[in-house]
C-alpha positions in Angstrom: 57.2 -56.9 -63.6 54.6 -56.3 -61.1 56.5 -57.1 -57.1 52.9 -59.0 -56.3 52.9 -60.6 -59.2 56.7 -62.3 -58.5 56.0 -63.0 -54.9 52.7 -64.8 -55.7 54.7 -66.7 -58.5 57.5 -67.6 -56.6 55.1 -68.6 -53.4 53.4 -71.2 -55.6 56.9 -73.1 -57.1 58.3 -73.4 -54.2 55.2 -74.4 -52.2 54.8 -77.1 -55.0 58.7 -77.4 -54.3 58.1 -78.1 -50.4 55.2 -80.5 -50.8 56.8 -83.1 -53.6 60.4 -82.8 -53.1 60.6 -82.1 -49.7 57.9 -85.1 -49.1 60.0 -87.0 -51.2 63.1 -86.4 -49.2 61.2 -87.2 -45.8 59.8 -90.5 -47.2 63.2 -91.0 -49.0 65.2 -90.5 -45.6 62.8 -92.2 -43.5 61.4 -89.1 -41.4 59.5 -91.4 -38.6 57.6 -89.7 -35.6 57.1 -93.1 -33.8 61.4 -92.8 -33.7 61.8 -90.8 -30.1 64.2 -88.0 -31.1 67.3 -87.4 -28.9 65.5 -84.4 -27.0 63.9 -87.4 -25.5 66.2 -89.9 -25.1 69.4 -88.1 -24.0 67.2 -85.8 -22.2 69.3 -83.8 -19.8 67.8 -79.9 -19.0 70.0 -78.4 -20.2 70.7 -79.1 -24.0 68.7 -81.4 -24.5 65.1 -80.4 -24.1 62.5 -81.4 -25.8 60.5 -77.8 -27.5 57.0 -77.8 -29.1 57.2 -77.3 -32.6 56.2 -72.9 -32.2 58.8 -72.9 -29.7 61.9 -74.3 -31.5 60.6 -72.7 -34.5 61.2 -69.0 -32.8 64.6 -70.3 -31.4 65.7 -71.4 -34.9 63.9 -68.9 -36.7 66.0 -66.0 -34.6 69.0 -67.9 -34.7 69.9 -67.9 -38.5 68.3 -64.7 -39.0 70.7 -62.0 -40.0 71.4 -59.5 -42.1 72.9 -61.8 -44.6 69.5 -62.2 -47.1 68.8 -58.3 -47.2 72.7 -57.7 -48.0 73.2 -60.5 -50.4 70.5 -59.7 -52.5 71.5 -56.0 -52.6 74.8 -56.7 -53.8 73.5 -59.4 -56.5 71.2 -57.2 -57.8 74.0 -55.0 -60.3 73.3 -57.8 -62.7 69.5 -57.9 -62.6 66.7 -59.2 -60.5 65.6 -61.9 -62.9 69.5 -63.9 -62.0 68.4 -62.8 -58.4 65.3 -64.2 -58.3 66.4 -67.6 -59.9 69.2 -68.7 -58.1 67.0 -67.7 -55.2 64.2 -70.1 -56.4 66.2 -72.9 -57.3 69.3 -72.5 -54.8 66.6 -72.5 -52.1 64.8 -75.8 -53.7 68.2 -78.1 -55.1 70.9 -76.6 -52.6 69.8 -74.6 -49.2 66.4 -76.3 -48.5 68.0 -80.3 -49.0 71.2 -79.4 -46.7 69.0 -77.5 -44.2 66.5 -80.3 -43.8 69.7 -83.0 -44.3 72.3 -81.8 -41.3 69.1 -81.6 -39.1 67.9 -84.9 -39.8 71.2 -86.6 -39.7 72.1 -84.9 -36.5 68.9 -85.7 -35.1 69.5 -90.0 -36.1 73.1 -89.2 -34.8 71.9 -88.9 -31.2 72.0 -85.2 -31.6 75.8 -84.5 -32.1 77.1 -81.7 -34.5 78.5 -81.8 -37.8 81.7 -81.7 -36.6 80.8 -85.4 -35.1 78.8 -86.6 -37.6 82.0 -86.2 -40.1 84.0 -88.3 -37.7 81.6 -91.1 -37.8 81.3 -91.1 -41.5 84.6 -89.4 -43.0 87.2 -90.0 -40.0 88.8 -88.1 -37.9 91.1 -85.8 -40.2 87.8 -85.0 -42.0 86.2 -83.5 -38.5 89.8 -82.1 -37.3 89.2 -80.0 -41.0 85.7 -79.1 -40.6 86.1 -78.3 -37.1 89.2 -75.9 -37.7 87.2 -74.4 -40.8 83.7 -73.8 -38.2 86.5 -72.4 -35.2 87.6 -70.1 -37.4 84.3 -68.9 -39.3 82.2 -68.6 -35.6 85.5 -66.3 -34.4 85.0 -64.1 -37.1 81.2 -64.2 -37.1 81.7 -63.1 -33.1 84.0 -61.0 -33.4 82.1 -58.7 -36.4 78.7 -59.0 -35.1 80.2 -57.9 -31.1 81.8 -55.0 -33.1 78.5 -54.4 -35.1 76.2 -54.7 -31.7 79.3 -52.5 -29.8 78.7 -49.8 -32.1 75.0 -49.9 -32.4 74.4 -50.1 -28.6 76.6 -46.9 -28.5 74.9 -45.1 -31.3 71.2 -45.8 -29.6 71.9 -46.4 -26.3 67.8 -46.6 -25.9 68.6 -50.4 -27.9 71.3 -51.3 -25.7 68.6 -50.7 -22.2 66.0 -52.4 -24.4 68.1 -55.7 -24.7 68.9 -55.7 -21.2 65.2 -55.5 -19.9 64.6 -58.2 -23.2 67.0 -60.6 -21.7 65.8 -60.3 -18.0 62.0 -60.9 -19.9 63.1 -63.7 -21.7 64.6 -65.5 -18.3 61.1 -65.3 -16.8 59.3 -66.5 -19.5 61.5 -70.0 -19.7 60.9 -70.0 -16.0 57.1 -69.5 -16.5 57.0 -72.0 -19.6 58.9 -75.2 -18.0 59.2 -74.9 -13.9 55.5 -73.3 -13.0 54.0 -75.2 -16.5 52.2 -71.9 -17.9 50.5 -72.5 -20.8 52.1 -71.6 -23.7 49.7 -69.4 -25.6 49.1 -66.9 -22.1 52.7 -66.9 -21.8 53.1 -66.0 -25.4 50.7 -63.4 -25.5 52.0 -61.7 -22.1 55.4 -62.4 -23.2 54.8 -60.3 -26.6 53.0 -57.2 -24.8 55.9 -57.2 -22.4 58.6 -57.3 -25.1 57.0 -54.4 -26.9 56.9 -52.9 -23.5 61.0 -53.5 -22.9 61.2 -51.5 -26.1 59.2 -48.7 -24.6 61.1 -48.5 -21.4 64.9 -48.8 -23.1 63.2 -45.3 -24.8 62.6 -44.0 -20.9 66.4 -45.3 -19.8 69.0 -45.2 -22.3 71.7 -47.0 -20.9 75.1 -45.1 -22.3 78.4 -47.3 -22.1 81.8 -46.8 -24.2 82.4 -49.4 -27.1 84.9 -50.9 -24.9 83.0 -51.6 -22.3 79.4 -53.0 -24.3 82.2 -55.2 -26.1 83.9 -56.8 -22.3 79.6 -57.2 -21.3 78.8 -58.8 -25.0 81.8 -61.5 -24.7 80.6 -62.0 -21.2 77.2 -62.8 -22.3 78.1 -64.8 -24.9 80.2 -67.0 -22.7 76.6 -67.3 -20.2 74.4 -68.0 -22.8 76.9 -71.0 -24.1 76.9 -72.5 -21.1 73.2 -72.2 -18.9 70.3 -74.8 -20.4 68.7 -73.6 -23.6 65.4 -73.4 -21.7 66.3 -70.4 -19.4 67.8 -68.1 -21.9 68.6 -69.0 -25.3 65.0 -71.0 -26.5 62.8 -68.4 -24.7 65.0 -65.1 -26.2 64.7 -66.2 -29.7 61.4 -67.5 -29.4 60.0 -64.1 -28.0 62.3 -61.8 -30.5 60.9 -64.1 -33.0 57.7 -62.5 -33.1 59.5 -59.1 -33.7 60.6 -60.9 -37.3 57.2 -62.1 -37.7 55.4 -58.0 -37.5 58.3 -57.2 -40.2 57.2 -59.7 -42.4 53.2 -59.4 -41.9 54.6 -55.6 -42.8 56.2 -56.3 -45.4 53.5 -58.5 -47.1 50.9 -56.0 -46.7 52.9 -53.1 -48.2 53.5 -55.2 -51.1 49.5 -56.7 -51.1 48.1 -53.2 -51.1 51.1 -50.8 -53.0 51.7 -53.6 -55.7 55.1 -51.6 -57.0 56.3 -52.0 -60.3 60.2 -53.3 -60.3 61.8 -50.8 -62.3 65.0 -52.2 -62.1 66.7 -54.1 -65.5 66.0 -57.7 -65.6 69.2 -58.8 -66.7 72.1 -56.4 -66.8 75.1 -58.4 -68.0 77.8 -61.0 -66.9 80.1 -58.4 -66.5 79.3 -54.8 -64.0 81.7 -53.1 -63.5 84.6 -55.7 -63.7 82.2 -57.8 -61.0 81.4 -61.5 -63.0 77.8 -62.9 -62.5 79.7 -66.3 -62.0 81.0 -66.6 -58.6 79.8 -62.9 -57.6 76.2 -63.7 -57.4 75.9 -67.1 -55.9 78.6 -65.8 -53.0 76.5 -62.9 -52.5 73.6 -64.5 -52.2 74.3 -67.2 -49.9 72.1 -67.1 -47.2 68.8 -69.5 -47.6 70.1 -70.3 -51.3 72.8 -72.4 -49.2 74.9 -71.5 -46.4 76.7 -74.0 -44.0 76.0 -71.9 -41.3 72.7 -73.0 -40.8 73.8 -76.3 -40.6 75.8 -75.4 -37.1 72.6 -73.9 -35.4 70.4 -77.2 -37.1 72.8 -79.8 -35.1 74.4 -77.6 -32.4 70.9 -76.7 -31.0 68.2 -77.5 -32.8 68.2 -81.1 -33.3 68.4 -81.3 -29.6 65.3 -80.1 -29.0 62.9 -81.6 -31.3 59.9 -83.0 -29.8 59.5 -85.4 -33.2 60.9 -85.9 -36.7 58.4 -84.8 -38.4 59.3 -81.3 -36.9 62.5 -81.2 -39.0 60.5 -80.2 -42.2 58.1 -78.1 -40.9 60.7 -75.6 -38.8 63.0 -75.2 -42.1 59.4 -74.7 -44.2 58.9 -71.6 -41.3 62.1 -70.4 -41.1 63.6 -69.8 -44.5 59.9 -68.0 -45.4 61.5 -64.5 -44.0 64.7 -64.3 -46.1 62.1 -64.1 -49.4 61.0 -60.8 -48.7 64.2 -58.4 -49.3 64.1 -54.9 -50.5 67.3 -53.3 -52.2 67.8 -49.6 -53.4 70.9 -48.7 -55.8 71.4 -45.0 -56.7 70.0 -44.9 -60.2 66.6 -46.6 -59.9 64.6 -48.0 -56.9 62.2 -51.2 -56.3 61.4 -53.8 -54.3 62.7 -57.1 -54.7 60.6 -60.3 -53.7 61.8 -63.7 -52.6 59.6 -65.6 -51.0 60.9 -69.2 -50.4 59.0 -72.4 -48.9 62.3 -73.9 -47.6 
């Protein structure tokens, strides 16, 4: 199987995919831009802002993007690509894109509260004491392994850890530049790219060299900061900007796999059983992210609902944002390809 080939392939179904079912949903649910979202109606400045559709996309876009789709995928592949590349297709269509788009939009016509809420009002209250022990818990974890994974990396390449720093101070100025002095978006974008590329260069020029200890105490600190201030100063302007960083990788990607065209020399089916690992659950836990994953429901109505200039926004961020977890590669230590999955949700 040709990698072009499968990307192509996949592109078109779930294209098709996002155009009648997801129109179908939208129609189905009611998706109304005359409706004023809660961004506008519980406007506050400080959660609730309302964010033109590039904008949020960026924030969102950075928030859910991890290393989840490139290690999933990895992991899955012992049994093949071809059970890879269909619970990718179809997960992404019938389970990830429908509870992405549907905790979004039901935050968003719940005034903008969080799962957690929206259980109470519909379930009761044991069903959101349950959830909301189950999200404590997972969001501990999640912070506590990616502050240990940051910790480590910032110590490793300290040039990464001055890099941040001068990123974060960057991304303060641009939400000052975007919504107090009224900048215009694009020449704020476009500086706001050239000097990100430029923090890179400087955190090069000033490695800043802390003990684990320490970068872990600063990263809980931050955390806390970027919790609490208005998603316009720090939080919607960081991810927006570090989006475009996800964007180069993908244009990257795409044009290494355009002009190379690799042949997947990997087994398309290996077997139910590698190794003592099962297909069945093995592959659909592995491969979680973008073929479904709660997660993404807690950044969808913890922050993004309440920044949606209009409904209609709902379907075209989760369109954007699931496109970058399709294009994984994965190595094992017998054979080498790429893998493909490019995904419309």
């Amino acid at each position: 199987m040709n990698s072009f080939t499968l990307l192509i392939g996949s592109a078109i179904i779930l294209l098709v995919a996002y155009i009648c079912y997801g129109g179908y949903l939208a129609k189905k649910w009611g998706v109304d831009d005359s409706r004023k979202t809660p961004a506008h109606t519980k406007y506050d400045g400080v959660d609730y802002v309302p964010a033109k559709s590039p904008v949020l996309l960026g924030h969102h876009f950075a928030s859910i993007a991890g290393a989840g789709p490139i290690v999933g995928p990895i992991q899955a592949a012992i049994f093949g690509w071809i059970p890879v590349t269909l619970w990718v297709i179809i997960g992404s269509i019938f389970f990830g894109g429908i509870q992405d788009f549907g905790s979004l939009f039901a935050s968003i016509r719940h005034d903008g509260k969080s799962i957690g809420e929206i259980i109470e009002v519909n379930m009761g209250k044991k069903g959101k004491k349950l959830f909301a022990l189950f999200a404590w818990l997972t969001l501990v974890l999640v912070v506590a392994a990616f502050a240990n994974i940051v910790a480590d990396n910032f110590v490793s390449t300290p040039q990464a850890a001055s890099a941040s720093v001068f990123f974060m101070i960057l991304a303060i100025f641009f939400g000052i530049a975007v919504y107090r002095f009224k900048t215009p978006l694009l020449l704020s974008t476009i500086v706001g790219v050239i000097l990100l590329f430029a923090c890179i260069y400087l955190g090069f020029l000033f490695p800043l060299v802390l003990s684990k200890q320490v970068w872990i105490l600063l990263l809980m600190v931050y955390i806390f900061v970027a919790s609490v201030t208005p998603v316009w100063i720090l939080l919607q302007p960081r991810d927006y900007l570090n989006s475009y960083l996800l964007y180069a990788m993908i244009a990257g990607a795409l044009l290494g796999i355009v002009i190379l065209r690799p042949e997947i020399k990997m087994d398309g089916f290996i077997g139910f059983n590698v190794n003592g690992q099962y297909l069945f659950p093995v592959l659909f836990v592995t491969v979680a992210c973008g073929a479904i994953s709660g997660f993404h429901s807690l950044v969808g109505s913890g922050t993004s609902s309440k920044q949606l200039y209009k409904e209609s926004d709902a379907k075209k961020n989760w369109l954007w944002c699931n496109a970058y977890r399709r294009i994984i590669s994965y190595s094992s230590s017998y054979n080498c390809c790429l893998y493909i999955k490019f995904s419309i949700w």
